[in-house]
mmCIF file of the C-alpha atoms, coordinates in Angstrom:
data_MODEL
# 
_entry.id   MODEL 
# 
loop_
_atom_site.group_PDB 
_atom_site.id 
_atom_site.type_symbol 
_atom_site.label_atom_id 
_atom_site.label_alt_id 
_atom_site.label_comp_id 
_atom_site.label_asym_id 
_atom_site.label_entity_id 
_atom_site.label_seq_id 
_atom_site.pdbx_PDB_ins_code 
_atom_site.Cartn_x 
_atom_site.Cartn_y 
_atom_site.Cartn_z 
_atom_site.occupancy 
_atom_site.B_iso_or_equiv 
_atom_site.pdbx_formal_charge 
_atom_site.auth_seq_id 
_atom_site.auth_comp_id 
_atom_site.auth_asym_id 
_atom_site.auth_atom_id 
_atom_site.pdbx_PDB_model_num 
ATOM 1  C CA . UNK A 1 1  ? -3.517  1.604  -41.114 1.00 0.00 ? 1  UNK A CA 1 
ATOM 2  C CA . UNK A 1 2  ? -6.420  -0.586 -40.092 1.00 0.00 ? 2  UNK A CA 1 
ATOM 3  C CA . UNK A 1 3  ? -5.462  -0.241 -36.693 1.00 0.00 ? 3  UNK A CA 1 
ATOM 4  C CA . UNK A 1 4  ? -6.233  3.207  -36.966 1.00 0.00 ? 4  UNK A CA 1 
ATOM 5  C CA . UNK A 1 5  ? -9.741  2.034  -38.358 1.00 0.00 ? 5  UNK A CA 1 
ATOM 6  C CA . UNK A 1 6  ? -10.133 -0.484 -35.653 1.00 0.00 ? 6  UNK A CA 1 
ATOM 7  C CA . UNK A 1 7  ? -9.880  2.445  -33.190 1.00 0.00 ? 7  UNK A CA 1 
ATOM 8  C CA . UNK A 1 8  ? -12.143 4.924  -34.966 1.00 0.00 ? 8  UNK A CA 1 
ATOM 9  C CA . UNK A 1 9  ? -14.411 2.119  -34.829 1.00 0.00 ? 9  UNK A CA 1 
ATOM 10 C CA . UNK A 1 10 ? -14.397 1.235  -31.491 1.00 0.00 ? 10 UNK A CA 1 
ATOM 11 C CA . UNK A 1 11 ? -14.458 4.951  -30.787 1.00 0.00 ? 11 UNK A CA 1 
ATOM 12 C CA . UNK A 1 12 ? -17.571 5.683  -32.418 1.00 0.00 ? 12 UNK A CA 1 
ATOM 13 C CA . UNK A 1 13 ? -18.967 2.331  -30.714 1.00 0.00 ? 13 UNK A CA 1 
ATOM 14 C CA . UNK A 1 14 ? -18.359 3.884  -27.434 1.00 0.00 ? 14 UNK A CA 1 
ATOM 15 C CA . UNK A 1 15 ? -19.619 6.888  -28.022 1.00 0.00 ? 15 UNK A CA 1 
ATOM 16 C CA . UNK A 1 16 ? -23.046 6.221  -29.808 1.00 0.00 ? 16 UNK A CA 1 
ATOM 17 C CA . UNK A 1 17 ? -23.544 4.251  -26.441 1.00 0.00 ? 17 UNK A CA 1 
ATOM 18 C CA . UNK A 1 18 ? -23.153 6.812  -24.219 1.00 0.00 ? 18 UNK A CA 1 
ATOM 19 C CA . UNK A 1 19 ? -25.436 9.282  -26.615 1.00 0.00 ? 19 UNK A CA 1 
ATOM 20 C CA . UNK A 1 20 ? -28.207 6.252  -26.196 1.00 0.00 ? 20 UNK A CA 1 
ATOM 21 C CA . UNK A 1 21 ? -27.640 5.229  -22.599 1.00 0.00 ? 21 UNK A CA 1 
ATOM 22 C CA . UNK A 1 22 ? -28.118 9.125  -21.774 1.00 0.00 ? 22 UNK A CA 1 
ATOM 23 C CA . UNK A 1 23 ? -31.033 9.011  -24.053 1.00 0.00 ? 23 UNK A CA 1 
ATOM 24 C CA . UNK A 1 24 ? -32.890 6.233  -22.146 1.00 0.00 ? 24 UNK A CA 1 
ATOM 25 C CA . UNK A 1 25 ? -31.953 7.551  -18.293 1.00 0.00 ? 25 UNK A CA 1 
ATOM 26 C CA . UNK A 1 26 ? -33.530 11.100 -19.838 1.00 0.00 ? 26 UNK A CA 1 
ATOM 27 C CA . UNK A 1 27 ? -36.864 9.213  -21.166 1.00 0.00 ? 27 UNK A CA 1 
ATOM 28 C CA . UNK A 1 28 ? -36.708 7.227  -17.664 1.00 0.00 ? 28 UNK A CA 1 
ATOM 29 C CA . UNK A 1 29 ? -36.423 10.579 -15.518 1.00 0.00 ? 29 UNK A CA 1 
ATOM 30 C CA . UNK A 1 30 ? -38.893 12.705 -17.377 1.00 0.00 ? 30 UNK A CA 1 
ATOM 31 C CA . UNK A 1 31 ? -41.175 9.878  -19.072 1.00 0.00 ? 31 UNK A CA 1 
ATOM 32 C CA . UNK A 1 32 ? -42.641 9.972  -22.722 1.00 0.00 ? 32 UNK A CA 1 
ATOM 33 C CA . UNK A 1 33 ? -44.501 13.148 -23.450 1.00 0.00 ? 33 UNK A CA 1 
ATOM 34 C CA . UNK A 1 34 ? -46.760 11.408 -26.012 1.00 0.00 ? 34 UNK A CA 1 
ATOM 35 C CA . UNK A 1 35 ? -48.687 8.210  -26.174 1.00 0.00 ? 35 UNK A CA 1 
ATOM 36 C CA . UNK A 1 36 ? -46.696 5.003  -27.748 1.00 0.00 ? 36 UNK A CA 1 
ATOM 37 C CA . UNK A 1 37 ? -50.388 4.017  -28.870 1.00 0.00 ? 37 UNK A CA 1 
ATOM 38 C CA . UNK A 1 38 ? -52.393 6.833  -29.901 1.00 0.00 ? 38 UNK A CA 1 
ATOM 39 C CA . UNK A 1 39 ? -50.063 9.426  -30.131 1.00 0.00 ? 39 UNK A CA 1 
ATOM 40 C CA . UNK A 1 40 ? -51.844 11.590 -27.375 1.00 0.00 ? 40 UNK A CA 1 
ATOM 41 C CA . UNK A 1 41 ? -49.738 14.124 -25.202 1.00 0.00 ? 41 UNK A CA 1 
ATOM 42 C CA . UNK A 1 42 ? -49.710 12.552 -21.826 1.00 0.00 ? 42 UNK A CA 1 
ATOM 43 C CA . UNK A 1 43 ? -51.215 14.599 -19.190 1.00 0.00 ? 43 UNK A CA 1 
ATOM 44 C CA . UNK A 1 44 ? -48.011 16.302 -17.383 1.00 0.00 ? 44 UNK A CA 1 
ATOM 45 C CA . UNK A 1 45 ? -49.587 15.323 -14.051 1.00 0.00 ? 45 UNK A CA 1 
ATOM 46 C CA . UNK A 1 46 ? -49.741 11.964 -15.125 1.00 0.00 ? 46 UNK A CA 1 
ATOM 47 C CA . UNK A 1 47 ? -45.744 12.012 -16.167 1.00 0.00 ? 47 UNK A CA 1 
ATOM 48 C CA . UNK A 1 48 ? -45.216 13.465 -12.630 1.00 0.00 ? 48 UNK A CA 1 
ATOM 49 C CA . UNK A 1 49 ? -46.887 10.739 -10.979 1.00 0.00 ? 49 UNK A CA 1 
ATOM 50 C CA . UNK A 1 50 ? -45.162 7.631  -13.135 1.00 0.00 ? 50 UNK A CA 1 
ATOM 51 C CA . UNK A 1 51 ? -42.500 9.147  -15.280 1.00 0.00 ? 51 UNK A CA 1 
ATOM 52 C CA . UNK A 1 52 ? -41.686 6.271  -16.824 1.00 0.00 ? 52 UNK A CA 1 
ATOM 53 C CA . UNK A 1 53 ? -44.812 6.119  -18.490 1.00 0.00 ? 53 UNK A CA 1 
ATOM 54 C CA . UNK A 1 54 ? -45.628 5.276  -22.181 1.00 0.00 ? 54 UNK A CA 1 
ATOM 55 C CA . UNK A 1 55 ? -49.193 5.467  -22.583 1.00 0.00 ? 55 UNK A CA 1 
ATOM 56 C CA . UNK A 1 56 ? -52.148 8.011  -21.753 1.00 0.00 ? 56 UNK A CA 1 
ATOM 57 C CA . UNK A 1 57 ? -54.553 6.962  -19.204 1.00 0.00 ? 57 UNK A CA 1 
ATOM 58 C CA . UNK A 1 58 ? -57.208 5.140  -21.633 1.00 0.00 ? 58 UNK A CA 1 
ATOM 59 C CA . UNK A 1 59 ? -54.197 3.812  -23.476 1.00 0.00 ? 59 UNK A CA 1 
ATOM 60 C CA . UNK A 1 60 ? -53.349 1.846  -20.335 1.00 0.00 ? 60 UNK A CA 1 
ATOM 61 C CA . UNK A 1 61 ? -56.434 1.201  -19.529 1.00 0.00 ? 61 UNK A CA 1 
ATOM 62 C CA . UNK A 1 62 ? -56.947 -0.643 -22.817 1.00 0.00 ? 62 UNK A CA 1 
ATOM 63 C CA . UNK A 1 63 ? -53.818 -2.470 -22.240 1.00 0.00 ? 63 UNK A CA 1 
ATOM 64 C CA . UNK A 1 64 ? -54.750 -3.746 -19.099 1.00 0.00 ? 64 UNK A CA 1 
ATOM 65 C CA . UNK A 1 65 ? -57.907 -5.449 -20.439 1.00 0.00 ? 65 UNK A CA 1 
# 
């Protein structure tokens, strides 16, 4: 019986991985559409240009300082 655990387990290991890995390579191909700081929609020419952005442009800015 906890063989059969074991393998539900490992099953639903697998497959929350998958869920997140396509997750993060959908973030990484179309970027954030709001600002991790201020919560701002990012511009979508701006997610065009660097789709793997996080921040609006004055976000960034700041961060750079």
């Amino acid at each position: 019986m906890t063989d059969f655990f074991d393998r539900a387990s490992e099953l639903e290991t697998e497959f929350r991985e998958q869920a997140l890995a396509r997750h993060f390579q959908q973030l990484q191909q179309s970027g954030y559409s709001h600002c991790e700081d201020c919560g701002d929609p990012i511009p979508q020419p701006r997610r065009a240009a660097l789709p793997s952005c996080t921040r609006c442009v004055i976000c960034q800015q700041l961060a750079e300082r």
